[in-house]
Structures are given as C-alpha cells and as structure tokens.
Steps between C-alpha positions, in 0.01 A plus 500: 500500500646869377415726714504915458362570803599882661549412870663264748163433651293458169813240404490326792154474500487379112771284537361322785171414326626332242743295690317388814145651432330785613634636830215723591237206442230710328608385122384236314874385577465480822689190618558396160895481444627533140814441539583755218895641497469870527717774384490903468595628156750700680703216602850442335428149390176630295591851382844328322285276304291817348615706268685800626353766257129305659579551844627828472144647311249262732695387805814774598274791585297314788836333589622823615174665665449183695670285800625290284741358747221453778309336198721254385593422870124414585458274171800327602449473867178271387641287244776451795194378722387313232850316466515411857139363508425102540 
C-alpha cells in the first residue's frame, strides 16, 4: 500500500488499518487484518524507483511543506510492529 498521507498521525493511522485492521473499531475494518506492506511515497526505497523529473512536479513540493521525517518514522515504526508480530 502507497501511501501520500500529510501527517504522522493520519500515517499511522492508515498504515495501521491495512496491516492489523482498523484501530479505532468503527470501520468496516474493524478487526479485520490485511496484512498489506505499507509505505509513504516519501520514503527513499519508493521515491528512487519514480522518476525524478515525476517526483519533483507531484511529490517534492509536499515533501518539503510536510514532516516528512515524523512521516516516514510512523510508517516504519508499524511495519516494525508488524515484523515482530507472531
């Protein structure tokens, strides 16, 4: 799952309900875990497989104007959890 997401939170949040389902329980995925690997567009591993002349006109812009640090953290920080998970 790609993700462009403009927040930590709204990552987090995203990334979490399509690995383990949704954590607030009021979705339809409530409970239901996809499993799904999740990424940000901003991470390394994605934005070198795009072409640099794409990223700059769609993706560079928000890149800058966002937390993109914080972001990538949180989408990592679950796929971590995911990792360590039985």
């Amino acid at each position: 799952m790609l993700l462009g997401t403009p927040t930590a939170e709204s990552s987090r949040l995203y990334a979490l309900t399509v690995t383990e389902g949704d954590p607030s329980w009021a979705g339809v995925l409530a409970g239901e875990s996809l499993g799904l690997p999740v990424f940000h567009v901003t991470e390394n591993d994605i934005k070198n497989q795009i072409s640099p002349d794409l990223y700059e006109k769609h993706v560079a812009l928000m890149e800058i104007a966002l937390e993109a640090n914080e972001i990538r953290e949180a989408v990592r920080d679950v796929r971590a959890e995911k990792s360590k998970a039985p």
